[in-house]
C-alpha positions in Angstrom: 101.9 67.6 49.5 101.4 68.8 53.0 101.1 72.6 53.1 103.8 74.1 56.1 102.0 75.7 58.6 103.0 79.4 59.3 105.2 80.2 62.1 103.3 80.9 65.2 102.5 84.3 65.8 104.7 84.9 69.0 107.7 83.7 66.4 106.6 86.6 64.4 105.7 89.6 67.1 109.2 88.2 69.2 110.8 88.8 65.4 109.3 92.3 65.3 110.2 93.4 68.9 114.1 92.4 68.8 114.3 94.6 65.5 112.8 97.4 67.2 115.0 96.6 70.5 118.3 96.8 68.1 117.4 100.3 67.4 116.0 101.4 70.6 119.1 99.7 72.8 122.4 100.3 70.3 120.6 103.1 68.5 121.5 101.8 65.0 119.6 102.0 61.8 117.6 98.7 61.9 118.8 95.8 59.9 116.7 93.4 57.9 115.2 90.4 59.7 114.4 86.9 59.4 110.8 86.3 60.7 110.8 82.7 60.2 113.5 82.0 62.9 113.4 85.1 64.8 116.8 84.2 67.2 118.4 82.4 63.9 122.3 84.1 64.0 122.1 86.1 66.8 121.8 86.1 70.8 118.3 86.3 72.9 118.3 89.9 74.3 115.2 90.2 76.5 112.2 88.0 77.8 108.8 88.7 79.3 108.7 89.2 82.9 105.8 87.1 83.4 105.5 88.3 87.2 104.7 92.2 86.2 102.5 93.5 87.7 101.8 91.9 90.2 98.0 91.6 90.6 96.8 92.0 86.6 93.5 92.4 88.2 93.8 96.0 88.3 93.6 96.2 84.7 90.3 96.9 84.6 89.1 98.9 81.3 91.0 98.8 78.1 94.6 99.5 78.1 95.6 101.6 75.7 98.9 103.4 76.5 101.9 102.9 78.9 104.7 105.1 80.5 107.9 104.9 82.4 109.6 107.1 84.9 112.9 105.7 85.7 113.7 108.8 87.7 111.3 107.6 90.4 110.2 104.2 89.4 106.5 104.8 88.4 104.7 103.0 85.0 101.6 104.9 84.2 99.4 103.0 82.4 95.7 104.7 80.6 92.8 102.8 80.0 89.2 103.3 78.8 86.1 102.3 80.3 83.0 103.1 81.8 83.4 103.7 85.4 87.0 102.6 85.3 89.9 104.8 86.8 91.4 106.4 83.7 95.4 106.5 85.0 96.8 103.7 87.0 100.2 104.5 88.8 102.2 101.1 89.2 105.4 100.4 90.9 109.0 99.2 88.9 108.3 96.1 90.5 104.3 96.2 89.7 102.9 96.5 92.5 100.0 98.7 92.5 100.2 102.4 94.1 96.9 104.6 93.1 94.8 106.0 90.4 93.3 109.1 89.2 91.0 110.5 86.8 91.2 114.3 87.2 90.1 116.4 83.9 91.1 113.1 81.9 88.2 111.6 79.5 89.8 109.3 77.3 93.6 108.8 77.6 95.4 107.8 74.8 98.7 108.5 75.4 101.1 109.0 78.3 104.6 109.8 78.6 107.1 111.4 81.4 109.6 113.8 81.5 112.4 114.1 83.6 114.9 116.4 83.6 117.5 118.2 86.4 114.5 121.1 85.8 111.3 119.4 85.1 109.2 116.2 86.0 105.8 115.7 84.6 103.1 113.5 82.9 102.1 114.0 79.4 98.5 112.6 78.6 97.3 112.8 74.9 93.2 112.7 75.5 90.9 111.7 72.6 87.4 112.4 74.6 84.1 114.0 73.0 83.9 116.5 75.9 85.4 119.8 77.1 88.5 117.9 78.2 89.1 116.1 74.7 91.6 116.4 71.6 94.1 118.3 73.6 97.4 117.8 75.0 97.7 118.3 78.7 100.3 118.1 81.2 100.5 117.0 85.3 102.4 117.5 88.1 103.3 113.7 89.0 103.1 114.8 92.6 99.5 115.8 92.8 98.2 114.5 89.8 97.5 118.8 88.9 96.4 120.1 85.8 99.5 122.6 84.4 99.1 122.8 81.0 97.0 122.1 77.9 96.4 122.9 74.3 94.5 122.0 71.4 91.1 121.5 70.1 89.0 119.5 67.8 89.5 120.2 64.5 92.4 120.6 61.3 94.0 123.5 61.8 97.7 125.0 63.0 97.0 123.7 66.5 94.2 121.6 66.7 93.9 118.4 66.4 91.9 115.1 65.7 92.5 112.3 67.5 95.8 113.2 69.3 97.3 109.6 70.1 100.5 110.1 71.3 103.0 112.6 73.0 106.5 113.0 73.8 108.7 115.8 74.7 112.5 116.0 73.2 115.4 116.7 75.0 115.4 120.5 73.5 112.1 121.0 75.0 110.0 120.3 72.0 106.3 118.9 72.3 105.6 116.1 70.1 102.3 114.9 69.2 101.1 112.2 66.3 98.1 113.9 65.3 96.6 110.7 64.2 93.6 111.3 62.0 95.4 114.7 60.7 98.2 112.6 59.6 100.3 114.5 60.9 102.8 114.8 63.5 102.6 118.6 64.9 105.6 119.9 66.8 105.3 123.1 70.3 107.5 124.2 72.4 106.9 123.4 76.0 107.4 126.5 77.6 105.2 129.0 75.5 102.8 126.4 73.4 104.0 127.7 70.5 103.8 125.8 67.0 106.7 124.8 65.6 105.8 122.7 62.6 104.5 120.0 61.4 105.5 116.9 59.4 102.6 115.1 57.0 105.0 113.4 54.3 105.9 110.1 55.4 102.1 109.8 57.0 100.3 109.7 53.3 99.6 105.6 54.0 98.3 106.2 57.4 98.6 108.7 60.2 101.0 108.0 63.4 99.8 106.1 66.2 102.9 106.7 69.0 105.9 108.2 69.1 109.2 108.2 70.9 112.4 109.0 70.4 115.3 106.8 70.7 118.1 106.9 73.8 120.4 109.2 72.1 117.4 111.2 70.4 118.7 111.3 67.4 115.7 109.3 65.4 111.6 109.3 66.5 109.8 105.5 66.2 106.5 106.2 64.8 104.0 103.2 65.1 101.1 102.6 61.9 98.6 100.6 63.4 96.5 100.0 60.1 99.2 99.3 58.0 101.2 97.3 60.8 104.2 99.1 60.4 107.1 100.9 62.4 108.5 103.9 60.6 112.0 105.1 61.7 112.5 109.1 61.1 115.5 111.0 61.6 114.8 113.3 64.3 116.1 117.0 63.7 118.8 119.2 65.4 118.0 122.4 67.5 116.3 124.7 65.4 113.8 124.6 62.0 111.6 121.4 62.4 112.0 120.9 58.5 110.5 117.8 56.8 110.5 114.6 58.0 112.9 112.0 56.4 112.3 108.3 57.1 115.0 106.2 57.9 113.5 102.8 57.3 110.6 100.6 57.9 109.4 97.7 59.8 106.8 96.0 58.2 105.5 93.3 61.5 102.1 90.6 60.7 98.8 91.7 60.2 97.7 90.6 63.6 100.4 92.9 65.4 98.6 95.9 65.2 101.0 98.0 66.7 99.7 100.3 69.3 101.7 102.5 71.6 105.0 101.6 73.7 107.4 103.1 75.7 111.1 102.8 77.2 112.6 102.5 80.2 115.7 104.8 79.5 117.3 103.6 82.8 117.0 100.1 82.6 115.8 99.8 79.0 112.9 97.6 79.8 110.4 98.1 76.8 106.8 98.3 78.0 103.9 97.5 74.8 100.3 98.1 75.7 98.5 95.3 73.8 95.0 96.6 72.5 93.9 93.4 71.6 94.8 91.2 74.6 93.9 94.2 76.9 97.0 93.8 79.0 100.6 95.5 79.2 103.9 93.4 78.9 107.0 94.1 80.0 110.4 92.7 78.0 113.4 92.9 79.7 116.8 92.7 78.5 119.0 90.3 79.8 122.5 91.8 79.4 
């Protein structure tokens, strides 16, 4: 007997992405899924715009995180490298603006804020020198320096291997604090700690978060064990423990990494360790 080949593994990452979409987009607890036949039952919701950016060329270290400002059109994307500009600033429509590299040593997450108050650029840094395992934040405007915290180590406040931040819509600084396994919670304003959540990381630490449209749960990424973890995100107030929703459990080759949404449009953006490139799906509805 002839032994069936495996579904091929765009079947399998499309499968993954469309369960993490249902969340993202209708902001519902995700539903089990069919990896085998990805689009069995139900209706295609995005595709890959295969003419973003426009000039790929420009990718020219490793790209490790991505991030979106609807407000004013910008995708930040981070990426290592000898050599190699360390933030690249593209358009919505990918073509390529400028690049910067100011206090930045090993970017390894990014994410924007925009409020009727407040616009900046959140870069999680995992470099060796003066610059590394901190938090820092940047006026998108001149690419300035405004604030930073952290330092190597396990303590209240410190951190090893800070992967990925986001900010809440309370004000609230969130940060997977990857080898800690921990996700460690500030406040924007002051710095101050405001907790920390260890529970649901025992497996292995987070890799990125974000939090969904509505904010009401945080999408964690596990890179080693190739998993999505869906926590419920807490009201104004004590920071508590975390509580996870459910769990996406995507192939072994996925590796999921770090992503981010387009809250305007709600165009997902994945930065692909392994194929060094960032994709953009769109949704077509």
């Amino acid at each position: 007997m002839r032994r069936k080949r495996p579904p091929g593994l765009w079947l399998v990452m499309a499968g993954a992405l469309l369960a993490v979409l249902a969340l993202l987009w209708g902001s519902q607890v995700l539903k089990a899924f069919d990896y085998v036949s990805p689009w069995k039952g139900q209706e295609q919701m995005y595709k890959l715009d295969i003419g973003w950016p426009k000039i790929p060329e420009y990718f020219t270290g490793q790209t490790f995180c991505v991030a979106v400002d609807s407000l004013h059109g910008l995708v930040y994307v981070g990426q290592r490298g000898d050599n190699v500009p360390k933030v690249l600033v593209f358009s919505e429509e990918g073509y390529f603006l400028y690049s910067w590299n100011d206090t930045v040593e090993m970017p390894h997450g990014i994410f924007v804020l925009n409020t009727a108050t407040d616009s900046s650029v959140w870069i999680a840094d995992v470099g060796t020198g003066k610059y590394g395992h901190t938090v820092k934040q940047y006026s998108p405007s001149d690419s300035k320096e405004i604030w930073m915290a952290g330092a190597n180590g396990t303590s209240i406040g410190q951190f090893k291997i800070p992967h990925s931040v986001t900010v809440d819509a309370v004000g609230r600084v969130w940060v997977a604090d990857r080898d800690n396994k921990r996700i460690q919670v500030f406040d924007k304003v002051t710095g101050e700690w405001l907790g920390s959540w260890s529970s649901c990381f025992a497996e292995d630490g987070p890799y990125s978060v974000r939090f969904t449209a509505n904010y009401k749960y945080l999408i964690v990424s596990q890179l080693n064990i190739n998993r999505l973890a869906i926590l419920a995100a807490p009201l104004v107030g004590s920071i508590g423990d975390c509580v996870m929703i459910q769990t996406i459990q995507l192939a072994d080759e996925t590796k999921p990494h770090l992503v981010d949404v387009d809250m305007k449009s709600g165009a997902v953006y994945v930065a692909e360790i392994g194929a060094q490139q960032v994709q953009r799906y769109i949704p077509l509805s």
